[in-house]
Biopython code that builds the backbone (N, CA, C, O; Angstrom):
import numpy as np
from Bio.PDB.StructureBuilder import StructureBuilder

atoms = [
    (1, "UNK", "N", (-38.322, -11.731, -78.664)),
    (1, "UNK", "CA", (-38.998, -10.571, -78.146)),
    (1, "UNK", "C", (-40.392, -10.985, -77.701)),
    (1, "UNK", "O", (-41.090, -11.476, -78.588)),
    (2, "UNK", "N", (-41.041, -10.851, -76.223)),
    (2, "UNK", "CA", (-41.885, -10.927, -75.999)),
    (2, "UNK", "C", (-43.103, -9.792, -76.089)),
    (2, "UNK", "O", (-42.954, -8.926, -75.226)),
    (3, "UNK", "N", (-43.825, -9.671, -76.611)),
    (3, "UNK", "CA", (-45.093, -8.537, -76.949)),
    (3, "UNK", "C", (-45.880, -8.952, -75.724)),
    (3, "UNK", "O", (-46.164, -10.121, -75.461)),
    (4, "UNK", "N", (-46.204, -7.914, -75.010)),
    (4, "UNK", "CA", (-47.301, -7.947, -73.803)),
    (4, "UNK", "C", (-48.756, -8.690, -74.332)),
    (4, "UNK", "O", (-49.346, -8.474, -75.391)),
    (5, "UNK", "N", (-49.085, -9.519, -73.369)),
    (5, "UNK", "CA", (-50.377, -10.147, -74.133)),
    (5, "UNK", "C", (-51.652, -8.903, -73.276)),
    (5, "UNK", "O", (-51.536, -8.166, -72.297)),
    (6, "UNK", "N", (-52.804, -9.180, -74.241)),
    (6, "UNK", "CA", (-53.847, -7.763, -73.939)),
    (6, "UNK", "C", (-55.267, -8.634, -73.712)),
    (6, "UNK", "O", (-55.280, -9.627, -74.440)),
    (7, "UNK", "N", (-55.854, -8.565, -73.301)),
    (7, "UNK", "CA", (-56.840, -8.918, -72.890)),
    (7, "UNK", "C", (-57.818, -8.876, -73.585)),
    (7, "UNK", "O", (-58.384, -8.068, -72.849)),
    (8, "UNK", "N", (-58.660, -9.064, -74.510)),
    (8, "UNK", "CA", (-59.811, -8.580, -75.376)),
    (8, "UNK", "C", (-61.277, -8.206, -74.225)),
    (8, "UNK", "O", (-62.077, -8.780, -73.485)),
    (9, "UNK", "N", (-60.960, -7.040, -74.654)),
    (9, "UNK", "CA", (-62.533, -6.626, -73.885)),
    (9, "UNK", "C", (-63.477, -6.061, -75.053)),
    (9, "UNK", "O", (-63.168, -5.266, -75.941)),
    (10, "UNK", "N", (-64.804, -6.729, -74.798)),
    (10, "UNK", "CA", (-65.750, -6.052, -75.741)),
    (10, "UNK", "C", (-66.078, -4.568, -75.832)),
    (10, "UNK", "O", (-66.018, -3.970, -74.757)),
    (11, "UNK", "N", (-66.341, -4.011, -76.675)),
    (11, "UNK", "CA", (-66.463, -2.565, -76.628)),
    (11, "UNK", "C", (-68.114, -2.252, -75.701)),
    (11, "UNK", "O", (-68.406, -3.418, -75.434)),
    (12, "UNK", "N", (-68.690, -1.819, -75.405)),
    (12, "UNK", "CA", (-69.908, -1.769, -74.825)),
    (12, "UNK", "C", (-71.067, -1.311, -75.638)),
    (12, "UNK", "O", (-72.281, -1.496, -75.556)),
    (13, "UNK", "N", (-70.209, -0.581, -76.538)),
    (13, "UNK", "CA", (-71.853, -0.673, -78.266)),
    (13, "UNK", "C", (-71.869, -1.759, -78.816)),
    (13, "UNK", "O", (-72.809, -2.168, -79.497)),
    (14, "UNK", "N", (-70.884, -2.331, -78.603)),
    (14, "UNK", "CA", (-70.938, -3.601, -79.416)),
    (14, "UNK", "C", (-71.844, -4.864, -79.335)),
    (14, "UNK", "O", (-71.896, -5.392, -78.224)),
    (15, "UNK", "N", (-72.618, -5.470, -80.411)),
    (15, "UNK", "CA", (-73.332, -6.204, -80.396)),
    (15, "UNK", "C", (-72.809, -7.707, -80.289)),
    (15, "UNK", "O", (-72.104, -8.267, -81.128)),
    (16, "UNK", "N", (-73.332, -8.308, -78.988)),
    (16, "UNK", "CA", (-73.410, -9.400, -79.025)),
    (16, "UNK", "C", (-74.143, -10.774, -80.396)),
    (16, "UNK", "O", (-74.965, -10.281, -81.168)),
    (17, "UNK", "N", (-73.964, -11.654, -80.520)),
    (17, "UNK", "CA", (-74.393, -12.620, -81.791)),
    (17, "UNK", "C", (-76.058, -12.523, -81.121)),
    (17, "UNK", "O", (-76.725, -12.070, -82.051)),
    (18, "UNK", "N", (-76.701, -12.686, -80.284)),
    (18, "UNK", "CA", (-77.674, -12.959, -79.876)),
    (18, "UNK", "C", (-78.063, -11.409, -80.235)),
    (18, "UNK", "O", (-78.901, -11.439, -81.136)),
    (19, "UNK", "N", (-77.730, -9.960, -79.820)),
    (19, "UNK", "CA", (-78.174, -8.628, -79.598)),
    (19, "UNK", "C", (-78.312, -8.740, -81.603)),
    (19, "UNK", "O", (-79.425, -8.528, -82.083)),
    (20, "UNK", "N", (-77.296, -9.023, -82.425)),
    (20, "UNK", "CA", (-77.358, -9.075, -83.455)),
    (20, "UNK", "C", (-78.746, -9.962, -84.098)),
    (20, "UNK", "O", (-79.549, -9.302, -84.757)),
    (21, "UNK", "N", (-78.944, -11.088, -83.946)),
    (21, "UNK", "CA", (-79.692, -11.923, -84.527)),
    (21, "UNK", "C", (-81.434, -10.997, -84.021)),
    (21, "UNK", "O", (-82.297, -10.949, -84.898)),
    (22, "UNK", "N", (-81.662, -10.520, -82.978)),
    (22, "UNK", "CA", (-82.787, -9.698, -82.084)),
    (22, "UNK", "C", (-83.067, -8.565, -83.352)),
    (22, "UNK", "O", (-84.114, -8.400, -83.978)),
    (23, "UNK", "N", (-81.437, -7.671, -83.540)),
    (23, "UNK", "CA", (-81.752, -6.597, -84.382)),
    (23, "UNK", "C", (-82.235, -7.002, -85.784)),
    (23, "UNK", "O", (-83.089, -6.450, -86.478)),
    (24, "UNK", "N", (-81.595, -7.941, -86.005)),
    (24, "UNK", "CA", (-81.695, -8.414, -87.472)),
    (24, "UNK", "C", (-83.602, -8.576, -87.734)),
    (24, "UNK", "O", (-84.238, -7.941, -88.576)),
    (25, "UNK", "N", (-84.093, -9.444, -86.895)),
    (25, "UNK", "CA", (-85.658, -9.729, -86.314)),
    (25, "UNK", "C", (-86.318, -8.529, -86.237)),
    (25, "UNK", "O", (-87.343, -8.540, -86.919)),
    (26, "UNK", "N", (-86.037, -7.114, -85.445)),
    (26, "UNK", "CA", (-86.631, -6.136, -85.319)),
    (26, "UNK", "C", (-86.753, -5.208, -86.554)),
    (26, "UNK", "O", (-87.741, -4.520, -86.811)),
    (27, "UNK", "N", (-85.688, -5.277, -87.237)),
    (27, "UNK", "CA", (-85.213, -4.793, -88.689)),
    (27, "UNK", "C", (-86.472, -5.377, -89.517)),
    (27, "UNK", "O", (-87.395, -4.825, -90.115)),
    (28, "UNK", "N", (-86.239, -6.265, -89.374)),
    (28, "UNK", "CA", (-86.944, -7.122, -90.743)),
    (28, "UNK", "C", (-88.279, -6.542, -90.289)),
    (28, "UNK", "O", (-88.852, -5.736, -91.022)),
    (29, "UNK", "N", (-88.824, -6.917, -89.085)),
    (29, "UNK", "CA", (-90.240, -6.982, -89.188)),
    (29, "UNK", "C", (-90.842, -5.569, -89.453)),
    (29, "UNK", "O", (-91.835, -5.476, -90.175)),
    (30, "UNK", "N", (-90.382, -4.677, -88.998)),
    (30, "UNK", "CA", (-90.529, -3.226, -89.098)),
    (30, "UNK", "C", (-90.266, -2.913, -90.441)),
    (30, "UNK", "O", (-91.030, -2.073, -90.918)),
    (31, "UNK", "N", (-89.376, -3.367, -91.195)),
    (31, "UNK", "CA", (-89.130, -3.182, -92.606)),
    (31, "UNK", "C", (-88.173, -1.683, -92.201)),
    (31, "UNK", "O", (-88.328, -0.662, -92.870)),
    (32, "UNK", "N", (-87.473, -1.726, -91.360)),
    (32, "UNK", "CA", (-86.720, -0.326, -91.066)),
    (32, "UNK", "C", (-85.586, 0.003, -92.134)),
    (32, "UNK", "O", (-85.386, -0.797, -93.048)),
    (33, "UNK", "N", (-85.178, 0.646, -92.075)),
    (33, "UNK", "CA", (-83.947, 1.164, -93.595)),
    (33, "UNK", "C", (-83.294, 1.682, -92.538)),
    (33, "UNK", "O", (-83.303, 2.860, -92.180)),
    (34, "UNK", "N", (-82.382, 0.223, -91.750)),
    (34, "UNK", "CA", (-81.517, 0.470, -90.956)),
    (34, "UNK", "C", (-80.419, -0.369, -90.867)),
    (34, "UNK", "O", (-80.741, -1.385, -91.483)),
    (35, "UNK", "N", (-79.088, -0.517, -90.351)),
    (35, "UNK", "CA", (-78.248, -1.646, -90.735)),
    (35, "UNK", "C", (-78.517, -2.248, -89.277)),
    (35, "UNK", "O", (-78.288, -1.523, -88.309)),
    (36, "UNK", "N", (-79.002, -3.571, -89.083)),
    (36, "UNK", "CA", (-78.784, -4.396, -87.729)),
    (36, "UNK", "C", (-77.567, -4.301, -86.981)),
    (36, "UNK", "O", (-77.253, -4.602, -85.830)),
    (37, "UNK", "N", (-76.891, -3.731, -88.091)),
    (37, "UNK", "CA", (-74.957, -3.964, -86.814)),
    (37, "UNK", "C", (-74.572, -2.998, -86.124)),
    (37, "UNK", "O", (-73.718, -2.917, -85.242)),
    (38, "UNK", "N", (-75.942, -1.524, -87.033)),
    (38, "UNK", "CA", (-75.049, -0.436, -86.365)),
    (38, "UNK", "C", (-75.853, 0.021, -85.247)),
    (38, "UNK", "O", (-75.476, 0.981, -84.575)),
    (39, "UNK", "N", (-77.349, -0.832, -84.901)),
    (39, "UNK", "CA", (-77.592, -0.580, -83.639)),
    (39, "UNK", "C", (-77.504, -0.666, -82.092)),
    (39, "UNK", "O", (-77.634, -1.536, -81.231)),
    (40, "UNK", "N", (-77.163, 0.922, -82.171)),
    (40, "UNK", "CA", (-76.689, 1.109, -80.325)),
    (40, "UNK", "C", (-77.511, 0.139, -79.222)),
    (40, "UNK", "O", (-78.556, 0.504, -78.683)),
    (41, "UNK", "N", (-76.796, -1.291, -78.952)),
    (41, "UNK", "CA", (-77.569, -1.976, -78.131)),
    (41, "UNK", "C", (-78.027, -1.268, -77.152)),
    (41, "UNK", "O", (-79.159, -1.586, -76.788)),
    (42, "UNK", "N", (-77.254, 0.056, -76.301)),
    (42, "UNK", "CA", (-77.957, 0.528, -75.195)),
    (42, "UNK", "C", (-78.775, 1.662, -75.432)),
    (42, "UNK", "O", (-79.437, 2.095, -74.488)),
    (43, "UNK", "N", (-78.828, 2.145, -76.403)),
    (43, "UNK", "CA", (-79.818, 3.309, -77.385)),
    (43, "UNK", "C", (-81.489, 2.816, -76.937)),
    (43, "UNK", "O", (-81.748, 1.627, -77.128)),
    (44, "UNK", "N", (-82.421, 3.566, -76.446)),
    (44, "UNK", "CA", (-83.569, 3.503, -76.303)),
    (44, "UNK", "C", (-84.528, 2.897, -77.266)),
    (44, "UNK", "O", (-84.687, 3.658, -78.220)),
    (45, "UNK", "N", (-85.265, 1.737, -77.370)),
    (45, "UNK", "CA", (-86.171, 1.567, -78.128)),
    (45, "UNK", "C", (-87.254, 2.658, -78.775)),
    (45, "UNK", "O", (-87.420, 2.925, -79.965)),
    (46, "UNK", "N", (-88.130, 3.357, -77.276)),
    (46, "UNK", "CA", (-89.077, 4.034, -77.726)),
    (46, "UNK", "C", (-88.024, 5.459, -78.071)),
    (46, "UNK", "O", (-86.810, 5.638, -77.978)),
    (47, "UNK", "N", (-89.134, 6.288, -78.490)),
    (47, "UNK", "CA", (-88.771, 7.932, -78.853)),
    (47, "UNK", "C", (-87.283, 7.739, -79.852)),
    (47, "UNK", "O", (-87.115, 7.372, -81.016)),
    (48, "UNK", "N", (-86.193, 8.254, -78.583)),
    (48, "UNK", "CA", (-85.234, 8.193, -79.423)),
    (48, "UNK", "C", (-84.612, 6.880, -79.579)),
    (48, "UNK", "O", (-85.164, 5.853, -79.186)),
    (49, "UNK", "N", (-83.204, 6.908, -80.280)),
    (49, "UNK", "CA", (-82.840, 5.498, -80.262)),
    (49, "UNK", "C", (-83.144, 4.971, -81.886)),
    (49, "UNK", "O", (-82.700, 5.393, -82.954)),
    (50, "UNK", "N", (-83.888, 4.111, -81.641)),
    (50, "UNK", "CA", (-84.881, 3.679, -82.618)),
    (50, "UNK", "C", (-85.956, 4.282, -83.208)),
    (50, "UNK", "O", (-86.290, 4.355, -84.391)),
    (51, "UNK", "N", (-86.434, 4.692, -82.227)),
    (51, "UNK", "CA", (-87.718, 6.045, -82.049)),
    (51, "UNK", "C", (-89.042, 4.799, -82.348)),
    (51, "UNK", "O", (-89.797, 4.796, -83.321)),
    (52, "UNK", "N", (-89.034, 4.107, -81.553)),
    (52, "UNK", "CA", (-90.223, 2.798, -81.824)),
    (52, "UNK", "C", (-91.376, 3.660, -81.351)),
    (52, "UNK", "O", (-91.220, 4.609, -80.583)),
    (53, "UNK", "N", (-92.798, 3.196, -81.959)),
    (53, "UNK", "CA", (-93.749, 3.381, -81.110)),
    (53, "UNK", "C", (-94.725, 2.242, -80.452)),
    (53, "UNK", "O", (-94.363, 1.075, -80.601)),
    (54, "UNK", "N", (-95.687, 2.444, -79.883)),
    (54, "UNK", "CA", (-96.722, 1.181, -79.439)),
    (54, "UNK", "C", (-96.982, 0.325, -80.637)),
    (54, "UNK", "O", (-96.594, -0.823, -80.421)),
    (55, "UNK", "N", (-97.439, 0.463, -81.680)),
    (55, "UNK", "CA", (-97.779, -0.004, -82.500)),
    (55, "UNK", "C", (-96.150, -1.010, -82.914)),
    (55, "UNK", "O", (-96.211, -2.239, -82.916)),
    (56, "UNK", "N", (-94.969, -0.364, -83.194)),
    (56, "UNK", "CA", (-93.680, -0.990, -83.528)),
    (56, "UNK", "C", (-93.483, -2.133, -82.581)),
    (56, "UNK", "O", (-92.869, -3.118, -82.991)),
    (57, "UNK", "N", (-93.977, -2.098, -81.260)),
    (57, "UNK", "CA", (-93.731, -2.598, -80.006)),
    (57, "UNK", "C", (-94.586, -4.094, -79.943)),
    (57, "UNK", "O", (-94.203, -5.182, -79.514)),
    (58, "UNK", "N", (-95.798, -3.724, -80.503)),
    (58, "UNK", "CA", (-96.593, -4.327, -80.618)),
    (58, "UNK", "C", (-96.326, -6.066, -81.318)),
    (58, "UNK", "O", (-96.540, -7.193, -80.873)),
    (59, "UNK", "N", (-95.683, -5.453, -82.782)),
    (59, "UNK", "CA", (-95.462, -6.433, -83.989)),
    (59, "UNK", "C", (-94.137, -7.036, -83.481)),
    (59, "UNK", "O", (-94.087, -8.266, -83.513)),
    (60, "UNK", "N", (-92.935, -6.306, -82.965)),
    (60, "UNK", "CA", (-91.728, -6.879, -82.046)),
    (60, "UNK", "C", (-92.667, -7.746, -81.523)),
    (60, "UNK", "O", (-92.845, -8.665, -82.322)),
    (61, "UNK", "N", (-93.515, -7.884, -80.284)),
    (61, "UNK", "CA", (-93.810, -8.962, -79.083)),
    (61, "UNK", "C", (-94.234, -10.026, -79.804)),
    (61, "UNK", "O", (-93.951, -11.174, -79.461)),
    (62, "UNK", "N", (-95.137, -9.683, -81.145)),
    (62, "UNK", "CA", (-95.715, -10.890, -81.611)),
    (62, "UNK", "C", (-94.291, -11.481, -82.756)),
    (62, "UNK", "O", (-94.335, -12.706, -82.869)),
    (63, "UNK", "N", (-93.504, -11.042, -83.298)),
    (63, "UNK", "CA", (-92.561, -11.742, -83.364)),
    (63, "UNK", "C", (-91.438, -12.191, -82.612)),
    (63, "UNK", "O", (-90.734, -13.070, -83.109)),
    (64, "UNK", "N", (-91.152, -11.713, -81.458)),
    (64, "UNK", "CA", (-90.207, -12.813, -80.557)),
    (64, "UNK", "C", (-90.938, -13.911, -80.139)),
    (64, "UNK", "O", (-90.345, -14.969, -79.931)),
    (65, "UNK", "N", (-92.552, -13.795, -79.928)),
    (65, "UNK", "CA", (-93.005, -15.140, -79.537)),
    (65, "UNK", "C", (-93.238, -15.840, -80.501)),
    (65, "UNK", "O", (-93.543, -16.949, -80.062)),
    (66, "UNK", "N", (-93.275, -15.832, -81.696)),
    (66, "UNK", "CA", (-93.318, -16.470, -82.888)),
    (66, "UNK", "C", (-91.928, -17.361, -82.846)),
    (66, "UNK", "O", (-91.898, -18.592, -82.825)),
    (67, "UNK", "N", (-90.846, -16.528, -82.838)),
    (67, "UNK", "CA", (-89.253, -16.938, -83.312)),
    (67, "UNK", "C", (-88.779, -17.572, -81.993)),
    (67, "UNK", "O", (-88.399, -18.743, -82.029)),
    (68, "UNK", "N", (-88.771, -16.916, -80.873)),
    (68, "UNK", "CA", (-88.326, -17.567, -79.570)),
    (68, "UNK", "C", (-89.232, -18.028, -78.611)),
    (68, "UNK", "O", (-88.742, -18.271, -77.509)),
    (69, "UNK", "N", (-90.401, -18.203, -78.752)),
    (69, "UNK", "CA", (-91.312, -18.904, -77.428)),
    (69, "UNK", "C", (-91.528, -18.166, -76.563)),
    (69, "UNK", "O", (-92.154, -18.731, -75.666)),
    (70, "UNK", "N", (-91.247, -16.780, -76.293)),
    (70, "UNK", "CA", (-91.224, -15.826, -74.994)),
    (70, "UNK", "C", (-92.437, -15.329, -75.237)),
    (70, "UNK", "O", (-92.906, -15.173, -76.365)),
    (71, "UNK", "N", (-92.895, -15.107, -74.366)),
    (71, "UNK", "CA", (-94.433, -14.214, -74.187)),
    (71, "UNK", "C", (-94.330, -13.002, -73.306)),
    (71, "UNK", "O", (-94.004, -13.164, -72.130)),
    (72, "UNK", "N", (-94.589, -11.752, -73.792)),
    (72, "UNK", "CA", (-94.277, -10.774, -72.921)),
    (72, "UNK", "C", (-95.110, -9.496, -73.144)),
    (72, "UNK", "O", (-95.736, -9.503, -74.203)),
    (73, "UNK", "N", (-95.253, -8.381, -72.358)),
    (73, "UNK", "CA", (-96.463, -7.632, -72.609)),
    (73, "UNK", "C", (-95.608, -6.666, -72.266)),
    (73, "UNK", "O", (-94.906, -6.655, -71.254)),
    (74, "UNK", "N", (-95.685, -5.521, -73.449)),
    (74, "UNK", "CA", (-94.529, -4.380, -72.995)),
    (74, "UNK", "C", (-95.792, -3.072, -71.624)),
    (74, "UNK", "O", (-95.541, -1.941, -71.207)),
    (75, "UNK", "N", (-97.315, -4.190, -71.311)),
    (75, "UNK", "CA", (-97.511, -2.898, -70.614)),
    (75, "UNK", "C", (-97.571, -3.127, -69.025)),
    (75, "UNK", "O", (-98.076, -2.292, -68.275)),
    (76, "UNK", "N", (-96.996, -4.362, -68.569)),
    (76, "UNK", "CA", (-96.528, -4.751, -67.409)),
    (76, "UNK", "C", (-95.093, -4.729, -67.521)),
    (76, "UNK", "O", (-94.398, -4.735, -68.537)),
    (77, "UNK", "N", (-94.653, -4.691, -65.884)),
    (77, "UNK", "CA", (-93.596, -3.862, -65.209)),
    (77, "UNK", "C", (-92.473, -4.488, -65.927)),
    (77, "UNK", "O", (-91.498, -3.922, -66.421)),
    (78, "UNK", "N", (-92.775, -5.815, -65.910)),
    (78, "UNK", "CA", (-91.020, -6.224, -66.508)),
    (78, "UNK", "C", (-91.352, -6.091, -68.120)),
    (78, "UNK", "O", (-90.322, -5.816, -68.736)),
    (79, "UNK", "N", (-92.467, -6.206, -68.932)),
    (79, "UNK", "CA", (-92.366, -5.977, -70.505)),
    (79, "UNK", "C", (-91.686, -4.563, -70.306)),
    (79, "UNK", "O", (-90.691, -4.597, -71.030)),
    (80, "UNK", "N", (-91.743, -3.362, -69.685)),
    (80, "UNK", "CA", (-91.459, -2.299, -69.762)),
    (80, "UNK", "C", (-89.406, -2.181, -69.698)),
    (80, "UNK", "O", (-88.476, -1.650, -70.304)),
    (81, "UNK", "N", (-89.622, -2.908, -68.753)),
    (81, "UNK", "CA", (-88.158, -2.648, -68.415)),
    (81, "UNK", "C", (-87.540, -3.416, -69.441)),
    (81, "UNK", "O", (-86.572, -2.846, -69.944)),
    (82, "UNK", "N", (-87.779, -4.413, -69.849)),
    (82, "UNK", "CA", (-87.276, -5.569, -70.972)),
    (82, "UNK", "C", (-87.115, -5.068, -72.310)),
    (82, "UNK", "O", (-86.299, -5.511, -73.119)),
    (83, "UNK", "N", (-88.378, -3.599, -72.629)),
    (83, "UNK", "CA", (-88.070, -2.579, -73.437)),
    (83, "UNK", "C", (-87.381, -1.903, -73.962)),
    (83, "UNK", "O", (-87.337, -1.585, -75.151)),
    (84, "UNK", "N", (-86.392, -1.436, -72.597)),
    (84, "UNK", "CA", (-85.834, 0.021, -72.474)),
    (84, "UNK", "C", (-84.441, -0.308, -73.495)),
    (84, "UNK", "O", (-83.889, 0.677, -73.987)),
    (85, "UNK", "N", (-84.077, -1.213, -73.698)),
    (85, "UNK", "CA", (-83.057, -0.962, -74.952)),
    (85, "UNK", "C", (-82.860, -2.413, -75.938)),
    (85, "UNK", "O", (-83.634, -3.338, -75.692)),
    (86, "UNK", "N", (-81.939, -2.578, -76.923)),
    (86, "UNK", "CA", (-81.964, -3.475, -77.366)),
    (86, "UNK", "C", (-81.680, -5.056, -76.492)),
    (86, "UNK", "O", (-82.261, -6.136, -76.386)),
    (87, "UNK", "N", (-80.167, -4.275, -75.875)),
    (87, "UNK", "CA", (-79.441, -4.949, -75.114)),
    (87, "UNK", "C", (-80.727, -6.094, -73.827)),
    (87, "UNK", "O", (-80.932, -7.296, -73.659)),
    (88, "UNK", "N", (-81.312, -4.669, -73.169)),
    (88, "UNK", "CA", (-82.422, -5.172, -72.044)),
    (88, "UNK", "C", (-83.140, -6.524, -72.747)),
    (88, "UNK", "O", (-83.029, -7.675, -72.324)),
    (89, "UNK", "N", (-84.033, -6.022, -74.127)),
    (89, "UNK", "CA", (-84.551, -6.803, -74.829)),
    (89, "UNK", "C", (-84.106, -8.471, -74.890)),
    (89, "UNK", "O", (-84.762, -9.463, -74.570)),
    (90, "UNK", "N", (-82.914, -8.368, -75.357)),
    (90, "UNK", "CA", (-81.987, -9.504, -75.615)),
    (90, "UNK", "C", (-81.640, -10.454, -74.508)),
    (90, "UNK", "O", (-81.398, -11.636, -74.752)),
    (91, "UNK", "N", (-81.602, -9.783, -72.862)),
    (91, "UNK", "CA", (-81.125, -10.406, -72.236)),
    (91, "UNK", "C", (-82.299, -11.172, -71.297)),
    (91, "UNK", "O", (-82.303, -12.118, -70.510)),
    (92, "UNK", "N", (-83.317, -10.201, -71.844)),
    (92, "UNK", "CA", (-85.295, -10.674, -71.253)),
    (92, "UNK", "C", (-85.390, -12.247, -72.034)),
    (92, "UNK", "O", (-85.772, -13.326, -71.583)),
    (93, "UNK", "N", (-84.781, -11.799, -73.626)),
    (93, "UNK", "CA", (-85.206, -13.179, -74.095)),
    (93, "UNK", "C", (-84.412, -14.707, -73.698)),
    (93, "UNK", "O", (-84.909, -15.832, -73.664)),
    (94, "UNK", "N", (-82.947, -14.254, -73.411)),
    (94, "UNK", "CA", (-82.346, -15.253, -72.974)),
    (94, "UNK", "C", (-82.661, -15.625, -71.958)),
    (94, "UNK", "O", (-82.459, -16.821, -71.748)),
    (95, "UNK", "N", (-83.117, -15.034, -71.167)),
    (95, "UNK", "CA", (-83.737, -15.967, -69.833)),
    (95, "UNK", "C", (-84.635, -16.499, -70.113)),
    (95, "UNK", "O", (-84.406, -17.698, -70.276)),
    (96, "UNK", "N", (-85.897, -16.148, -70.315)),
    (96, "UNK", "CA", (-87.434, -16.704, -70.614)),
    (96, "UNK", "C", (-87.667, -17.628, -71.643)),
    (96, "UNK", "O", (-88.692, -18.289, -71.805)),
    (97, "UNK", "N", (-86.125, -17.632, -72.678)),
    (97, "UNK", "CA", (-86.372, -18.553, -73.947)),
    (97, "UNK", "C", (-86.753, -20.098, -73.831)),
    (97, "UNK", "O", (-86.326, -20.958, -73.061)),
    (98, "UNK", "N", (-87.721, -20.165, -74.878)),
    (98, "UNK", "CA", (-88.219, -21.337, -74.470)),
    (98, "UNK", "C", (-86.743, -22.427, -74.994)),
    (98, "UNK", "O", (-85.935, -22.126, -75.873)),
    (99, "UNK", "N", (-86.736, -23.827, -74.074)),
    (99, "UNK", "CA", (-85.500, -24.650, -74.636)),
    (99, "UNK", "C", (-85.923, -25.540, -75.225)),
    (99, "UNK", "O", (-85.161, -26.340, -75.767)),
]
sb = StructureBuilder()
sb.init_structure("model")
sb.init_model(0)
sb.init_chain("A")
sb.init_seg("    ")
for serial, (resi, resn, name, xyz) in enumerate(atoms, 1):
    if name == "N":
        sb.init_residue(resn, " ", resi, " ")
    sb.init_atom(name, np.array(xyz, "f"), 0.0, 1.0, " ", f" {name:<3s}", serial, name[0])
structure = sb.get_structure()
């Protein structure tokens, strides 16, 4: 009996190992009382979402450049957009990461 083979597609909340290891980092530093796995990579950083503020935003920038080499300023155009969710976040750092 042959069983149809299925394709694995990722779910789209679903966290990538990299979106994971980011949350795990944002978790910690914030000291949030949140689980890293169950955050909505495409869920908004600021307000809702996370509900981050400037100050949360702040201690994030100085720890990705600590942990990954990236330097980024959430108050220019691309820190902003690089913001807007976890996912965005994650994929700002994979480009810019230092090798």
């Amino acid at each position: 009996m042959n069983l149809p083979t299925t394709e694995f597609v990722p779910r789209p909340d679903a966290l990538t190992d990299e979106e994971l290891e980011l949350s795990k980092l944002i978790v910690s530093t914030l000291d949030l009382e949140v689980d890293p796995g169950g955050v909505d990579p495409a869920a908004p950083l600021y307000g809702s979402g996370l509900g981050l503020d400037s100050i949360d935003i702040l201690e994030i920038t100085l720890s990705i450049s600590r942990v990954y080499g990236v330097k980024l300023r959430s108050d220019e155009e691309h820190g902003r957009s690089a913001f807007a969710s976890l996912r965005s976040l994650s994929q700002y750092i994979q480009q810019h990461r230092a090798k």
